[in-house]
MARLUMKOL-652061 format. One record per residue (C-alpha): y, x negated, z negated. Coordinates in Angstrom, 1 decimal. Last residue first. Example, Ala and Ser with C-alpha at 12.3 -4.5 7.8 and 13.67 -1.06 7.14 Angstrom:
BEGIN
v,u,w
-1.1,-13.7,-7.1
-4.5,-12.3,-7.8
END
This chain:
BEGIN
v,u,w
-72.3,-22.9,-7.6
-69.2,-21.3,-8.4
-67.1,-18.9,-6.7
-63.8,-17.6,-8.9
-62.6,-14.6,-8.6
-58.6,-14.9,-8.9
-55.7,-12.8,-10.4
-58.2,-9.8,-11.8
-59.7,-7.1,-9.1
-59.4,-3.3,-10.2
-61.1,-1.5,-7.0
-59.1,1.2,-6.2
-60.4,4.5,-7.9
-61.1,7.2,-4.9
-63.6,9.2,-7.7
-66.6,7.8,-5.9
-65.6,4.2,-6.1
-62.9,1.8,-4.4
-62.6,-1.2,-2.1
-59.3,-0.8,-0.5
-57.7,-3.8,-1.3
-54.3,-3.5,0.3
-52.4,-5.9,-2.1
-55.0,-8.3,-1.1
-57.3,-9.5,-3.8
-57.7,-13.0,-4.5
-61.2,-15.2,-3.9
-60.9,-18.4,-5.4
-62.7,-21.4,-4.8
-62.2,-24.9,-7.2
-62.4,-28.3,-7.0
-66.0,-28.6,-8.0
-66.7,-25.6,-5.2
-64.6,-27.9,-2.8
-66.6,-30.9,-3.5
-70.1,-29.0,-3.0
-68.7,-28.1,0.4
-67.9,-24.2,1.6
-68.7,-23.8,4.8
-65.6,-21.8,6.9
-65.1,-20.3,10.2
-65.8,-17.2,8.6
-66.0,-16.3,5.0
-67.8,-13.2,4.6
-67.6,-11.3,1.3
-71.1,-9.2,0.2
-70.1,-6.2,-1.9
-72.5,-5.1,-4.4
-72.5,-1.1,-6.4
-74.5,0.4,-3.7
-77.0,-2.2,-3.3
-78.0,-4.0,0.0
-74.5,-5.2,-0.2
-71.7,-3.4,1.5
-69.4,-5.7,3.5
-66.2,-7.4,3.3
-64.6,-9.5,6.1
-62.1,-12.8,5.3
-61.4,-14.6,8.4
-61.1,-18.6,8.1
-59.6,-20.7,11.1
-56.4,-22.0,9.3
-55.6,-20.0,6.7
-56.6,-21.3,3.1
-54.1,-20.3,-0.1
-54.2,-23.4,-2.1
-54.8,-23.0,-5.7
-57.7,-26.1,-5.8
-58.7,-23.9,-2.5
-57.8,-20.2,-2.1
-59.3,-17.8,-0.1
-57.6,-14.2,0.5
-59.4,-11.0,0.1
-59.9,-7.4,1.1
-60.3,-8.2,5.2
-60.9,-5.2,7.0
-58.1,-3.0,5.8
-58.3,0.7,6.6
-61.6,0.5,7.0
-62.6,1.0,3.1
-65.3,-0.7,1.4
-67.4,1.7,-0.6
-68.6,1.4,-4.6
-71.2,2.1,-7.0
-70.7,1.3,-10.3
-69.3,-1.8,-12.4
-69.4,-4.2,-9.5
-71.5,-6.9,-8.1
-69.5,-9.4,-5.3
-72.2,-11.3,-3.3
-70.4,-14.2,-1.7
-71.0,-15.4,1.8
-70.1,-18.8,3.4
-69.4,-19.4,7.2
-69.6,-22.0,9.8
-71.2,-20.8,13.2
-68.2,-21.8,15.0
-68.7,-21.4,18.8
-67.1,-23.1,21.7
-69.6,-26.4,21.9
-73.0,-25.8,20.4
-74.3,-29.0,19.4
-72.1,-29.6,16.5
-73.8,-26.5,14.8
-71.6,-25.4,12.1
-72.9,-25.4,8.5
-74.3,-22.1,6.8
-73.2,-21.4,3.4
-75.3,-18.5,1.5
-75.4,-16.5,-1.1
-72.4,-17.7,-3.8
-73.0,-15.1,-6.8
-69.8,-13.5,-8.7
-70.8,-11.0,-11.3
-69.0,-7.9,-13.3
-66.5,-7.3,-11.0
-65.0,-4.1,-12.2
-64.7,-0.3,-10.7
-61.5,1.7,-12.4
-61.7,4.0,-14.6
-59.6,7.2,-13.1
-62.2,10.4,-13.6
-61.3,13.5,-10.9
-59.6,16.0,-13.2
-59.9,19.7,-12.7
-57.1,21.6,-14.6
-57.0,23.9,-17.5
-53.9,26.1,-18.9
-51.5,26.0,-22.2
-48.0,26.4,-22.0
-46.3,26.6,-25.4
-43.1,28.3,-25.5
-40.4,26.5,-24.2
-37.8,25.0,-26.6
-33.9,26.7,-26.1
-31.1,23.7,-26.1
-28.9,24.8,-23.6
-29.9,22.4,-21.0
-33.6,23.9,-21.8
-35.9,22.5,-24.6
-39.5,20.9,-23.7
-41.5,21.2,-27.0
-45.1,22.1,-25.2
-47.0,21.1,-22.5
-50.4,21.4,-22.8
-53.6,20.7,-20.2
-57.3,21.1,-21.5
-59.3,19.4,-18.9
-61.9,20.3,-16.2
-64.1,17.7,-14.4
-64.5,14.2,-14.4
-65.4,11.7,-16.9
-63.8,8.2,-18.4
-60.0,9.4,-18.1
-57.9,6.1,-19.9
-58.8,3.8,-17.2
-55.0,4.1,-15.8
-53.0,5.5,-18.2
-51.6,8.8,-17.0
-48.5,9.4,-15.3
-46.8,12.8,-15.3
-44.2,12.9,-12.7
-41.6,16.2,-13.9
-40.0,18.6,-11.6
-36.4,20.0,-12.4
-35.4,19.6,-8.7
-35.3,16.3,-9.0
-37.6,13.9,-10.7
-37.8,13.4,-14.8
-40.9,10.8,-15.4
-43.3,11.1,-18.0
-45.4,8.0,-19.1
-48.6,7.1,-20.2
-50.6,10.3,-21.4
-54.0,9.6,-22.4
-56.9,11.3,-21.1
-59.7,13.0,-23.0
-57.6,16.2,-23.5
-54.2,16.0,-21.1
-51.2,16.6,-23.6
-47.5,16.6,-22.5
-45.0,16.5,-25.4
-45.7,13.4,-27.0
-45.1,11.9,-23.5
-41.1,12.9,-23.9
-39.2,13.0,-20.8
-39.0,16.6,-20.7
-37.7,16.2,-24.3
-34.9,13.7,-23.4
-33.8,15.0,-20.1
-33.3,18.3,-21.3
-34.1,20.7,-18.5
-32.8,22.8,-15.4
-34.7,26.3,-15.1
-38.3,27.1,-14.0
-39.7,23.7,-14.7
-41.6,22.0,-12.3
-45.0,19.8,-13.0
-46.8,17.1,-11.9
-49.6,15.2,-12.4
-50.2,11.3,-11.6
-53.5,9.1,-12.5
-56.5,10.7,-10.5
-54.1,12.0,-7.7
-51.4,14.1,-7.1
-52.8,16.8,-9.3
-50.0,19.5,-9.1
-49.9,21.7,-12.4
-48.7,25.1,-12.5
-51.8,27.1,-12.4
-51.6,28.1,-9.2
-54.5,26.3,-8.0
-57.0,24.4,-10.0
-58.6,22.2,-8.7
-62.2,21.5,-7.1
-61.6,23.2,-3.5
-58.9,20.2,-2.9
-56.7,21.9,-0.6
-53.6,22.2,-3.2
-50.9,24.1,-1.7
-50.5,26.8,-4.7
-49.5,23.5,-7.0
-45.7,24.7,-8.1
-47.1,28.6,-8.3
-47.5,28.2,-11.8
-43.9,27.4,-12.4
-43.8,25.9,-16.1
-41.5,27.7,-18.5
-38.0,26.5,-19.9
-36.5,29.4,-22.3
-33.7,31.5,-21.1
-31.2,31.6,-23.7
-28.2,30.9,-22.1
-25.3,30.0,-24.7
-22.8,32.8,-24.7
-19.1,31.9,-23.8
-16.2,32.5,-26.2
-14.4,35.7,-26.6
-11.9,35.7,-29.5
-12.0,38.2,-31.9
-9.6,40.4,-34.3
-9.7,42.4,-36.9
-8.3,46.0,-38.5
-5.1,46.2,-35.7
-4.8,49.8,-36.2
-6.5,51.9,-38.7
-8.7,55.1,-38.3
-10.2,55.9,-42.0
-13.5,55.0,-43.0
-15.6,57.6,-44.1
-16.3,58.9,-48.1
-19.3,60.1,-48.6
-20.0,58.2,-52.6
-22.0,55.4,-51.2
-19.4,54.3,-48.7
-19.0,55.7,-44.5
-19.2,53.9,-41.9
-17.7,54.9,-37.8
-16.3,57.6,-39.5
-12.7,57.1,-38.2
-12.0,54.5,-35.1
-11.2,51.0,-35.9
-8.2,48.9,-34.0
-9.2,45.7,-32.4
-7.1,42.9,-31.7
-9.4,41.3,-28.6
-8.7,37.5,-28.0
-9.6,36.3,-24.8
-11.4,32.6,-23.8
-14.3,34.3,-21.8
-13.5,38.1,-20.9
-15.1,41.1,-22.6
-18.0,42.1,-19.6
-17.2,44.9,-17.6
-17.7,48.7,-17.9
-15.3,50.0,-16.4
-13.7,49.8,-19.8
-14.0,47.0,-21.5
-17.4,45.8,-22.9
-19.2,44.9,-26.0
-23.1,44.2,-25.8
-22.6,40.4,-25.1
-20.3,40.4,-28.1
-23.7,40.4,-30.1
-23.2,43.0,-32.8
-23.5,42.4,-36.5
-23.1,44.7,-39.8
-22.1,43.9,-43.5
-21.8,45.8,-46.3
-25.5,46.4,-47.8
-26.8,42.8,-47.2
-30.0,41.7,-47.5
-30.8,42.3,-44.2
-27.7,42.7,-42.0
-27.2,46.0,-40.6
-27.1,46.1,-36.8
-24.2,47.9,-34.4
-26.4,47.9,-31.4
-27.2,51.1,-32.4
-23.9,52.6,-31.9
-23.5,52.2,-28.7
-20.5,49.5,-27.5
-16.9,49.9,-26.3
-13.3,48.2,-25.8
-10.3,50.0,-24.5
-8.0,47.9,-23.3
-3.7,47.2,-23.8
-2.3,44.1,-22.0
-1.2,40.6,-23.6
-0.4,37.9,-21.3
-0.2,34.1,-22.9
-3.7,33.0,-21.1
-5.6,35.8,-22.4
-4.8,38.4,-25.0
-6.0,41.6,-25.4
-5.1,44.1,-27.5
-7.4,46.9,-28.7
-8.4,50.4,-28.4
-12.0,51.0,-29.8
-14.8,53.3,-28.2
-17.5,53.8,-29.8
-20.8,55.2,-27.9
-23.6,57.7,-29.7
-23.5,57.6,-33.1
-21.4,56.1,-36.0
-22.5,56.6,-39.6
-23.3,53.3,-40.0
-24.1,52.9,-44.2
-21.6,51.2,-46.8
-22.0,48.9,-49.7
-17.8,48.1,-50.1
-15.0,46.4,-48.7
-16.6,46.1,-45.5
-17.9,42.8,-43.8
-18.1,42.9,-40.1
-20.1,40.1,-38.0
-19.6,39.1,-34.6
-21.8,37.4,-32.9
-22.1,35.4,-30.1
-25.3,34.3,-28.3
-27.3,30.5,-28.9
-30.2,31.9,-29.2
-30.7,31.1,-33.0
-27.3,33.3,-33.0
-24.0,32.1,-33.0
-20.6,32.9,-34.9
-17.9,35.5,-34.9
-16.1,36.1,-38.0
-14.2,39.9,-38.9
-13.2,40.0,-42.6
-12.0,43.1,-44.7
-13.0,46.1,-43.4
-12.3,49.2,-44.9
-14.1,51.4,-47.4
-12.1,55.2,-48.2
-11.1,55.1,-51.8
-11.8,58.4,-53.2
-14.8,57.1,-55.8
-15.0,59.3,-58.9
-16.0,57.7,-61.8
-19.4,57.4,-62.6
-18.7,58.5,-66.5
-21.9,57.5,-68.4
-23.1,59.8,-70.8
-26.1,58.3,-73.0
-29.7,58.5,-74.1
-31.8,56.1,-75.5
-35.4,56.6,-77.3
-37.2,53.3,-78.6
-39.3,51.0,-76.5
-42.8,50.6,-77.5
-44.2,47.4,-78.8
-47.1,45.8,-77.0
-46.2,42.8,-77.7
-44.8,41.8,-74.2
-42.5,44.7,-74.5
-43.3,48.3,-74.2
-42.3,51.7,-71.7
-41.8,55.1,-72.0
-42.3,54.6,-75.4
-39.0,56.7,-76.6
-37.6,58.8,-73.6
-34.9,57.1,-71.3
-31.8,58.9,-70.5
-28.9,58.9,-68.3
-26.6,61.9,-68.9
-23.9,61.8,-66.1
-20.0,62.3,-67.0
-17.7,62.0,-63.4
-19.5,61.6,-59.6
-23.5,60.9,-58.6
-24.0,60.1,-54.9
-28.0,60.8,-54.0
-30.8,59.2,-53.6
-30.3,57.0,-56.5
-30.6,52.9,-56.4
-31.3,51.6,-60.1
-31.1,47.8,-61.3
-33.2,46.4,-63.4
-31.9,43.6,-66.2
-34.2,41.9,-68.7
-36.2,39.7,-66.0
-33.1,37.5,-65.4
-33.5,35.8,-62.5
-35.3,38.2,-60.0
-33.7,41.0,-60.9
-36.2,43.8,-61.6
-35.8,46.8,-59.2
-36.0,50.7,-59.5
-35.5,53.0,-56.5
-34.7,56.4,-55.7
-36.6,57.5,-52.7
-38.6,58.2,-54.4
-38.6,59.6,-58.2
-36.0,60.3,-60.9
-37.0,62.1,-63.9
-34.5,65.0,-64.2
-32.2,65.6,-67.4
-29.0,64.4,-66.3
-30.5,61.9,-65.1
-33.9,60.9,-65.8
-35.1,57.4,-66.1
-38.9,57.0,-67.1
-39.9,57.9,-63.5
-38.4,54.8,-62.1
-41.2,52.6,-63.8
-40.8,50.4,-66.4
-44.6,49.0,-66.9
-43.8,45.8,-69.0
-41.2,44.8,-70.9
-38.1,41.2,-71.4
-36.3,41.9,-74.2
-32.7,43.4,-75.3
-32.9,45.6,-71.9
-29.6,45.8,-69.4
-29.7,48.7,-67.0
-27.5,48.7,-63.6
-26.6,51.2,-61.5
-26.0,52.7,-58.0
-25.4,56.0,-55.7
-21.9,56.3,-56.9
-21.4,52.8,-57.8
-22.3,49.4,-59.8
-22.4,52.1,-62.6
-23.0,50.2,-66.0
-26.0,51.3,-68.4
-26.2,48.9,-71.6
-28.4,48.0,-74.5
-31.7,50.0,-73.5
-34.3,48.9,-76.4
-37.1,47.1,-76.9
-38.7,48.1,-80.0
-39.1,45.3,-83.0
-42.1,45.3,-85.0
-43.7,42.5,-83.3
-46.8,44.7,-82.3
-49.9,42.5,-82.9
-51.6,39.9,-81.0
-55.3,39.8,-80.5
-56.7,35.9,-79.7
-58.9,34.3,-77.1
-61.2,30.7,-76.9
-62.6,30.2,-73.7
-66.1,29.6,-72.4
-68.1,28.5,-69.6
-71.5,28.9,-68.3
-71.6,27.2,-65.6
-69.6,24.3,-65.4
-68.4,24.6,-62.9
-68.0,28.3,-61.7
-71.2,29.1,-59.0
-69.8,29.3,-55.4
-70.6,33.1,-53.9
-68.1,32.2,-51.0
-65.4,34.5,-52.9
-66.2,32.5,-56.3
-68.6,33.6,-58.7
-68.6,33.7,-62.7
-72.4,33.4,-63.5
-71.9,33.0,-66.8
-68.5,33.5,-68.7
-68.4,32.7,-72.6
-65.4,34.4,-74.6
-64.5,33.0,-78.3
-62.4,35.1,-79.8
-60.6,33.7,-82.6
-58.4,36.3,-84.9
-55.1,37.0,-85.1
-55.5,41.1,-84.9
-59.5,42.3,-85.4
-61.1,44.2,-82.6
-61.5,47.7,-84.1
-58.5,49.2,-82.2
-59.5,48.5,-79.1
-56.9,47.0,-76.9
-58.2,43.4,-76.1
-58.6,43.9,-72.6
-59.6,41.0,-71.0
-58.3,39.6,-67.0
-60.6,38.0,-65.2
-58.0,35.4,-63.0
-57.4,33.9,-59.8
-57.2,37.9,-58.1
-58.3,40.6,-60.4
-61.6,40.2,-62.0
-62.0,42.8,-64.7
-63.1,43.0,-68.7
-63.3,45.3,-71.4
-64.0,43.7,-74.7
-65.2,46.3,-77.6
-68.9,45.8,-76.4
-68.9,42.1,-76.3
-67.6,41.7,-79.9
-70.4,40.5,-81.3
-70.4,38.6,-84.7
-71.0,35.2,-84.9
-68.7,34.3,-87.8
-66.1,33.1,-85.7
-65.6,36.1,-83.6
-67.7,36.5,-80.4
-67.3,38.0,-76.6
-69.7,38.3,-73.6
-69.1,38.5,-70.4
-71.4,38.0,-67.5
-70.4,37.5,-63.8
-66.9,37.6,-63.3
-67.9,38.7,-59.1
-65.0,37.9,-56.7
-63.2,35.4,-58.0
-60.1,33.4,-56.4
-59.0,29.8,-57.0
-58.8,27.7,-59.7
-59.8,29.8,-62.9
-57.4,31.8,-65.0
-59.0,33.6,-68.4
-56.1,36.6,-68.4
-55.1,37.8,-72.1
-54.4,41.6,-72.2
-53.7,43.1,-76.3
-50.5,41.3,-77.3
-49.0,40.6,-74.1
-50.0,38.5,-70.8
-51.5,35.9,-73.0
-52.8,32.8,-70.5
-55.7,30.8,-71.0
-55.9,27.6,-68.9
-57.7,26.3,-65.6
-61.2,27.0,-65.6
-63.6,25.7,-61.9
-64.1,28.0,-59.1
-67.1,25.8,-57.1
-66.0,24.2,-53.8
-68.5,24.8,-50.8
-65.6,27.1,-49.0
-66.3,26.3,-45.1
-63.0,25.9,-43.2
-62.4,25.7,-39.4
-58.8,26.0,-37.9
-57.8,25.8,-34.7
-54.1,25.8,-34.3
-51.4,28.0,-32.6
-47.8,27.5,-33.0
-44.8,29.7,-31.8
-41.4,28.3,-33.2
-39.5,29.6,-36.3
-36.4,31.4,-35.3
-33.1,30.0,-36.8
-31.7,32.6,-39.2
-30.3,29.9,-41.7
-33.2,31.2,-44.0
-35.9,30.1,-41.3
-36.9,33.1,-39.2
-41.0,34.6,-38.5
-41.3,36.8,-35.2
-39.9,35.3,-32.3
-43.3,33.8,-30.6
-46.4,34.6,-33.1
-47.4,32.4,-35.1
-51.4,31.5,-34.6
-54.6,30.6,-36.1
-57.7,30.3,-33.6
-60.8,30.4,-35.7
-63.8,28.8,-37.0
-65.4,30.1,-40.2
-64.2,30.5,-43.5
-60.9,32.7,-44.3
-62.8,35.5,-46.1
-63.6,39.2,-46.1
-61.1,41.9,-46.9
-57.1,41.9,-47.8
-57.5,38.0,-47.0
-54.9,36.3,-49.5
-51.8,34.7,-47.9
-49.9,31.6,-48.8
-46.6,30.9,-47.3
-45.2,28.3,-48.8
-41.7,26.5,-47.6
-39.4,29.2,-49.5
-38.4,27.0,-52.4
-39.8,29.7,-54.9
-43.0,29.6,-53.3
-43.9,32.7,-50.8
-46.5,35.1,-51.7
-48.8,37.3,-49.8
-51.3,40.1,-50.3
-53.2,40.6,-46.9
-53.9,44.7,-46.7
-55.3,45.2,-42.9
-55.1,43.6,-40.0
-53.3,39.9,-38.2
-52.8,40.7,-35.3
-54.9,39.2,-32.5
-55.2,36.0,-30.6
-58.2,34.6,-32.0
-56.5,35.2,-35.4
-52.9,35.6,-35.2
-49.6,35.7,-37.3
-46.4,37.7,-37.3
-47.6,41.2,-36.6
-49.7,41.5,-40.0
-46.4,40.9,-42.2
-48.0,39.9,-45.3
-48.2,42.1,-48.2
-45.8,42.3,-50.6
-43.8,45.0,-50.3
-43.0,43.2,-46.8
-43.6,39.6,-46.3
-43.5,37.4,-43.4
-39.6,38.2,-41.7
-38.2,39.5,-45.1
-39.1,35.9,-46.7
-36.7,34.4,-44.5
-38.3,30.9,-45.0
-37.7,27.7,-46.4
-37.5,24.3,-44.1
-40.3,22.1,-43.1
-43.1,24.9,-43.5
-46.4,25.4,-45.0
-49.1,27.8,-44.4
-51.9,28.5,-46.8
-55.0,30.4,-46.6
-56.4,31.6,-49.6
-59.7,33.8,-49.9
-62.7,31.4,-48.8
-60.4,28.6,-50.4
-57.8,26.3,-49.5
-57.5,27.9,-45.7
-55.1,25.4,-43.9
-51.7,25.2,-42.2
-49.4,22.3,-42.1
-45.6,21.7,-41.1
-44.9,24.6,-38.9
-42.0,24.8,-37.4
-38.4,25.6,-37.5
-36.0,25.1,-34.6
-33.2,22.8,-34.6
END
């Protein structure tokens, strides 16, 4: 199953915040974090600039601070197609959404937070732009507000406590007026205060406990306490601060331990040395000196691979993935070429098997594994591997090489594959050129969707679909109409019905269809277009009048005068077809009448009354008591301006 959004909303002028029903790849939305600006839209565009971004620790939160201006207004948010994975590799489906948002909620407190000894951050509940006016007292009254520095960085105004005549252990109290918000909201209350405290160096250093070689180009430092502001420039080795592309990085669990990735291979005794208050813990104590010789022993072991599994893709392709023994880099360029073994069906011949280089991928995260989709491995000709064979591959030399230089060796028989059979990937997409015989000057032509009258649409697929998605109503959206039924007709075309009386205007509508998944499985992307609809509410009776019942005249022999007319008033103007002359059927005490009576229909004097004509027949009083009905024929064809059939209950009854 696909990922997808669950919700998406601004929650203040500078926050918006985008949540989905399974966690994340946080590589594909965040990159030294900032948001990936490719991923999402506004309007249509990329996303631009600096957006800060975070992603919650179960990996279904996405929030992202504007770099520059605000998320209020009206706007077009969107994913982009492909772009953002689920953490089983699953792609996240394209979504768009209108959002609007206007910030009118004031930035209220939330808690006092020590970040060490001498920085204490005053955390309010969203964002703030402007900390207003800060001003800081002891106990006794005195005024501090001079000594207290002061900044608004994100959620919080952060205070610097650091000046050496601001006492240690003492109440502070701190008073905030005209603290804004990003939308220029006044905090609530306003003013408001916090109570603050100086800390004091705990008079023990952090120190560096351990330095253990992971491998040539990699190590790991172990710190007694947790510390602030290690950099990579306060390691040297062998006497050199290191800088970029050497890399320093906290672990994410336990905040004491760093790792360290060199540039370069280091072999045998290396000085690794840290100079004293380089760096301080959370009190604001500063580390003390270390220095040490650390034998990186020499790494002659060539890597190797030692596992070969072929799975599939979110497209449904296969892939085989290569783990080495070790953190390796491709070294490969150009075209490999592999001899291998096939066999298929119980006969085993000798191939040679090839792919370029770059389609040999890293995996993220991972610094020994690769992945190439079998579809970009072939035999020699070239043709495609073969479905159903396995392939005994042996590895060529260099094709990786470890952290320390040293290549892979040329081995037979490393791994083996079998071929299986891709799934096809080609998303479902609405032909456009389905309706491009349309004569009716008012549609829309070419733009996939075939009006066949005021309640029926249809569509065609480009490919075969799932029966059970392309049958789905939730998936097909007309604005202003609702959607009745969908119907799955040959040649991968779909009957949209609509509910009769459910379009009240005519004119262009909003048309989506969206969530319709191939035979293999792929969803569509979104299809989004306009078409002209004619209305479909259907005319009514809304009054039955008997107008006349003349008697025959018994003294004129061969004609029958006798007749009765009924004035039927509808709900709008209306026309009476010619196609069938007589609309209705007479019924007597729920008789059907025959004999000698012809129904005709005429237009009234108005445009919305018809006038039925009984001949050969004058109603009696008795009858009327007993009870006249007039019943629609299944060929009515009394209908309004739109071409909407008359809508006629069971029986019309004709009183006096």
């Amino acid at each position: 199953m696909f990922g997808q959004f669950a919700n998406e909303s601004a929650i203040n002028a500078k926050e918006f915040v985008v949540k989905f029903n399974k966690a994340i790849d946080k590589d594909t939305v965040i990159s030294s974090g900032n948001v990936i600006n490719s991923a999402f839209t506004v309007n249509g565009n990329a996303l631009t600039g600096t957006n800060p971004a975070t992603l919650s620790a179960d990996g279904k939160t996405l929030t992202i601070t504007a770099g520059t201006g605000t998320w209020e207004g009206t706007y077009m948010f969107g994913l982009v197609k492909d772009a953002v994975k689920a953490t089983d590799k699953k792609v996240v489906a394209e979504f768009n959404k209108v959002v609007s948002y206007e910030d009118t909620v004031a930035p209220t407190f939330t808690s006092v937070e020590r970040v060490n000894a001498t920085t204490v951050k005053v955390n309010f509940s969203e964002p703030i732009k402007n900390k207003g006016t800060v001003t800081a007292k002891l106990a006794d009254g005195t005024d501090i507000s001079s000594l207290v520095s002061s900044s608004a960085v994100g959620s919080s105004v952060e205070l610097n406590l650091s000046n050496a005549n601001i006492p240690v252990g003492k109440d502070i109290s701190v008073t905030f007026v005209g603290t804004t918000d990003y939308s220029d909201n006044l905090v609530s209350p306003n003013p408001i205060t916090a109570t603050v405290s100086k800390g004091d160096k705990d008079g023990v250093a952090p120190e560096i406990s351990s330095v253990t070689p992971v491998n040539a180009k990699k190590f790991e430092i172990k710190l007694t306490e947790q510390v602030e502001n290690f950099a990579i420039g306060d390691i040297k080795v062998d006497g050199v601060a290191l800088t970029a592309p050497a890399k320093l990085t906290q672990d994410s669990v336990d905040k004491t331990k760093y790792t360290v990735e060199l540039a370069a291979a280091k072999q045998g005794l290396v000085t690794v040395a840290v100079d004293a208050d380089a760096f301080a813990d959370l009190s604001g104590q500063g580390n003390k000196a270390f220095s040490k010789i650390v034998n990186f022993t020499a790494d002659t072991v060539n890597p190797t691979v030692s596992s070969a599994a072929v799975s599939k893709n979110s497209d449904g392709k296969e892939v085989l993935t290569l783990t080495f023994s070790e953190d390796v880099t491709k070294i490969a360029t150009g075209t490999v070429t592999l001899s291998a073994k096939k066999v298929k069906d119980y006969v085993t011949s000798s191939v040679n098997v090839s792919f370029a280089a770059a389609d040999l991928t890293p995996v993220s995260g991972k610094s020994n594994q690769f992945t190439i989709e079998l579809s970009k491995i072939s035999e020699a000709g070239p043709v495609a591997l073969v479905e159903g064979a396995t392939y005994t591959v042996d590895l060529v030399a260099s094709l990786v090489e470890d952290t320390a230089g040293n290549d892979n060796e040329a081995k037979t028989s490393v791994f083996s594959f079998t071929r299986g059979v891709d799934a096809d990937s080609t998303k479902p997409a609405v032909v456009t050129t389905f309706d491009g015989d349309e004569t009716d000057t008012n549609l829309v032509d070419n733009n996939g969707i075939k009006v066949v009258n005021n309640n029926t649409l249809k569509a065609k697929f480009s490919i075969p679909v799932d029966g059970a998605t392309a049958t789905n109503k939730a998936n097909y959206q007309v604005t202003g109409a609702t959607v009745e039924s969908v119907t799955l007709l040959a040649g991968n075309e779909v009957e949209i019905k609509l509910s009769q009386d459910s379009n009240s205007y005519t004119g262009l509508r909003a048309v989506k269809i969206s969530g319709v998944k191939s035979k293999e499985g792929v969803v569509m992307n979104d299809f989004n277009t306009t078409e002209y609809l004619y209305e479909n509410v259907r005319p009514v009776v809304t009054a039955v009048k008997l107008t006349g019942v003349t008697q025959d005249d018994a003294s004129t022999t061969g004609t029958n005068e006798a007749e009765s007319t009924v004035a039927l008033t509808f709900s709008e103007a209306v026309t009476v077809g010619t196609t069938n002359t007589a609309d209705f059927d007479l019924y007597i005490k729920g008789e059907k009448v025959t004999s000698g009576v012809t129904i005709s229909t005429a237009a009234g004097s108005s445009d919305n009354v018809v006038v039925v004509t009984i001949a050969g027949k004058a109603l009696s009083a008795q009858e009327l008591s007993d009870g006249v009905e007039l019943k629609a024929q299944s060929t009515i064809d009394i209908q309004d301006a739109s071409k909407n059939t008359a809508n006629i209950p069971a029986g019309i009854k004709v009183n006096l």
